[in-house]
N, C-alpha and C positions, 0 to 999 in steps of 0.2 A: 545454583550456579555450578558447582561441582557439580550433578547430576548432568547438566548440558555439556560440560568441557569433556566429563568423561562420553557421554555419548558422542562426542566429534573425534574424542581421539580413539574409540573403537571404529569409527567408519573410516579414517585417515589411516590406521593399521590393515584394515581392509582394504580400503585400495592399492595399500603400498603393496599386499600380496599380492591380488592380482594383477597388477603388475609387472611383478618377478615372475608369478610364472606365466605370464604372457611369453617373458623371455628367457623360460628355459628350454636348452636342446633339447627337438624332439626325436635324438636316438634311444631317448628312454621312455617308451612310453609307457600309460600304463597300463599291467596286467603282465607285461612280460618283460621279459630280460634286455636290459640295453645294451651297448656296445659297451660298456665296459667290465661285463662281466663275462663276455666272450674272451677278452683280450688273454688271460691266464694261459688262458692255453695254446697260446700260441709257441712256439719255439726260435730257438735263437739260432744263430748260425750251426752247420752240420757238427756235429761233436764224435760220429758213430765213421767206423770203417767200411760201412754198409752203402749201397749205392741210394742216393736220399732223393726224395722226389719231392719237392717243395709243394704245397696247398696251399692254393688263397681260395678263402670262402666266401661269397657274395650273397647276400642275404636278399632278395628282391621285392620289396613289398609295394601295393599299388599307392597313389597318394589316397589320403583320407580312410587305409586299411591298414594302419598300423597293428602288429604282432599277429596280423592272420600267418606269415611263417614262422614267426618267432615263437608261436603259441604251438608249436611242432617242434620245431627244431630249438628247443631250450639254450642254454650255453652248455650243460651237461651232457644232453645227445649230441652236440656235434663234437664235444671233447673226445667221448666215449666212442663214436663211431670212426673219428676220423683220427685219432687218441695213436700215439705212436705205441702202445703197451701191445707187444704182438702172444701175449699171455693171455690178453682179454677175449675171448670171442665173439666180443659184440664190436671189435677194431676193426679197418681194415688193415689194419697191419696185422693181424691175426692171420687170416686171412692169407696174405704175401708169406708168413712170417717163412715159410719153407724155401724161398727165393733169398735173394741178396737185394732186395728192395726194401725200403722202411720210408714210410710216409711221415714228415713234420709238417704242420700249422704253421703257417711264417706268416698272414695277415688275413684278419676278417672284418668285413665293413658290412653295414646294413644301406642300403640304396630305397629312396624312396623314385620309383621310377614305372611311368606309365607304358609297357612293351607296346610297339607301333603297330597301326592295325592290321599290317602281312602276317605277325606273328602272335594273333589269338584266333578261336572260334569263335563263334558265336556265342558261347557260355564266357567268357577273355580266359577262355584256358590257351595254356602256350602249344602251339602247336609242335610237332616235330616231324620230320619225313619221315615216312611208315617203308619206302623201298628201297634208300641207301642213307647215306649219311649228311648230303647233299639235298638241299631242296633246289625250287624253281627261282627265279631273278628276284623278284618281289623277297621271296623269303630271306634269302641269301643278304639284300640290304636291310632290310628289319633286323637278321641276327647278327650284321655290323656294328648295328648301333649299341645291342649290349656288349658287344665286345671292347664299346669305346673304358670300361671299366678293365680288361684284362689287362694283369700283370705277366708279364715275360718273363721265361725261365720257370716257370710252375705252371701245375696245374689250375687250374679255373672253375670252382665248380660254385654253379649258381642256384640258389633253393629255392624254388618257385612256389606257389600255392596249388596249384594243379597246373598237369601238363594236359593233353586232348588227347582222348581213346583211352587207352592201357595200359600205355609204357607208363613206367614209374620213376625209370630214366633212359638219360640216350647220352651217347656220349662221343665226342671228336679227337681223334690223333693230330696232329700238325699237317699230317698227310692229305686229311678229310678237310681239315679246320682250316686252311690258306695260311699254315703255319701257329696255332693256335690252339691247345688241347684244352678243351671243352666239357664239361659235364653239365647238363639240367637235371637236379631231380624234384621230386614230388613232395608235395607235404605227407604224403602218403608212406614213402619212407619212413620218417621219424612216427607217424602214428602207430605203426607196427612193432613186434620186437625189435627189438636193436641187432639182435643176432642176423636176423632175415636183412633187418636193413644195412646192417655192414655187406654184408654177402650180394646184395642188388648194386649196393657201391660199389663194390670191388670191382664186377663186371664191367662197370661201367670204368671205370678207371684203368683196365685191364685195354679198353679200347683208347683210351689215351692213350697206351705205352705200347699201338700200333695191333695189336692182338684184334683177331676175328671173330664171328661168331663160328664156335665148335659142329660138326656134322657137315652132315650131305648135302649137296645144292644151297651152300650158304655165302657163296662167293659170286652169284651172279650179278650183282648190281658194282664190284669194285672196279676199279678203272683196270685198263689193260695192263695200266705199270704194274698194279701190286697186285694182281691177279693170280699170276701162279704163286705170290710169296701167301696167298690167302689159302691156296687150294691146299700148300702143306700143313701151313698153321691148323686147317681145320680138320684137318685128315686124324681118325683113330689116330691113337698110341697105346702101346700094352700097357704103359703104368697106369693107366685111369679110365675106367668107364664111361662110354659118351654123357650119358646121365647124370654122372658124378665130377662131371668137370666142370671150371668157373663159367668160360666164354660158351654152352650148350644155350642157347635162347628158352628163353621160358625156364630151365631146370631148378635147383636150389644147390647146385653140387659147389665145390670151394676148391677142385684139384685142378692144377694145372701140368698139362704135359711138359715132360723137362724141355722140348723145341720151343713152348712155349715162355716158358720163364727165362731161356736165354737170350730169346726175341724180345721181348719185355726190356728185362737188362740194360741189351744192346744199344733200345728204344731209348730206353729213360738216361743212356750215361750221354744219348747225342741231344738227346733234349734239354734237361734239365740238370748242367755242367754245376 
């Protein structure tokens, strides 16, 4: 009799777990970091005399692919990468730190969310325009719809599991973005050093805050409005070598011209008040 009671109330404890965790959130799944061990590092309102550029990070994973980005993008790499420490060099405020710009975390969510079929290939890698910033109609409503997550007044940067072709990122000003500054990057990023991947961010965030890409014939595809404000931004400057600057396409350089950092600036104190 004992032997039977206890056999019913080990299967009665069994089911009560499964159960429970039938109904636990699935922002923690497992093998990788949930949402609340992201949260730490996020930042509280501006405390610094610095011109501050708020970040919301968006975590995009497909349904039934839980931590395929999370398993990249740990909560320590994106602390460390996007990490207000301009000491660090694997920050992007390391990065800035020679500007009057410093990046804080103000919110990061993970999204379980299927991207709509204009904006994958045929592998469901995320596509992105390859000649301007801007895609075709079809693409333009598909990258609405993840917009429907953007928070205003900050940047937006969304961690994808692969983008299509090469880019590792791509990145929108308000200008480009229907008012909306925008980054995708790759899980490719966080796989690599963190140095290299703060340095791909920056660039990328460097076209948030309206900046082009550096050299010759790099301004053909922007619209007629910001067309010559492109053709100065990318023109030589004596303090930095084309190679050696942030916005050079393809380079690894981290300098930016002083036209540049005050364009930046300018950018980031009308955007992001």
């Amino acid at each position: 009799m004992i032997g039977k009671i206890s056999r019913a109330w080990r299967l009665a404890a069994m089911l009560a777990l499964a159960t429970c965790a039938w109904f636990l959130p699935t922002a923690h799944a497992a093998g990788c970091d949930g949402i609340a061990d992201y949260q730490p590092v996020v930042s509280g309102a501006a405390s610094s005399a610095h011109q501050v550029v708020p970040l919301v990070i968006h975590i995009m994973e497909r349904p039934g692919h839980a931590c395929e980005v999370r398993n990249s993008w740990t909560a320590k790499q994106v602390a460390t990468v996007f990490g207000p420490d301009t000491g660090d060099d694997k920050s992007v405020s390391s990065v800035w730190g020679g500007t009057d710009i410093r990046f804080e975390i103000r919110e990061i969510h993970v999204h379980e969310f299927e991207p709509p079929a204009a904006l994958v290939d045929s592998q469901q890698r995320i596509k992105v325009p390859t000649t301007s910033a801007v895609g075709d109609q079809a693409y333009e409503a598909a990258f609405a719809k993840v917009e429907t997550f953007y928070r205003d007044g900050s940047v937006n940067i969304y961690l994808w599991r692969r983008l299509g072709g090469q880019p590792i990122g791509f990145g929108r000003s308000t200008r480009s973005g229907n008012g909306k500054a925008s980054i995708f990057l790759d899980v490719r990023c966080g796989q690599q050093s963190l140095r290299t991947c703060a340095t791909l961010a920056s660039h990328e965030l460097g076209h948030t805050m309206g900046l082009y890409h550096a050299g010759a014939n790099t301004c053909g595809a922007v619209s007629q409005e910001f067309h010559d404000l492109c053709v100065t931004l990318a023109a030589p400057c004596a303090e930095v070598k084309t190679a050696q600057r942030l916005m050079t396409l393809g380079a690894s350089g981290r300098g930016l011209c002083p036209k540049e950092a005050t364009e930046a600036k300018k950018q980031a104190g009308k955007d992001f008040k």
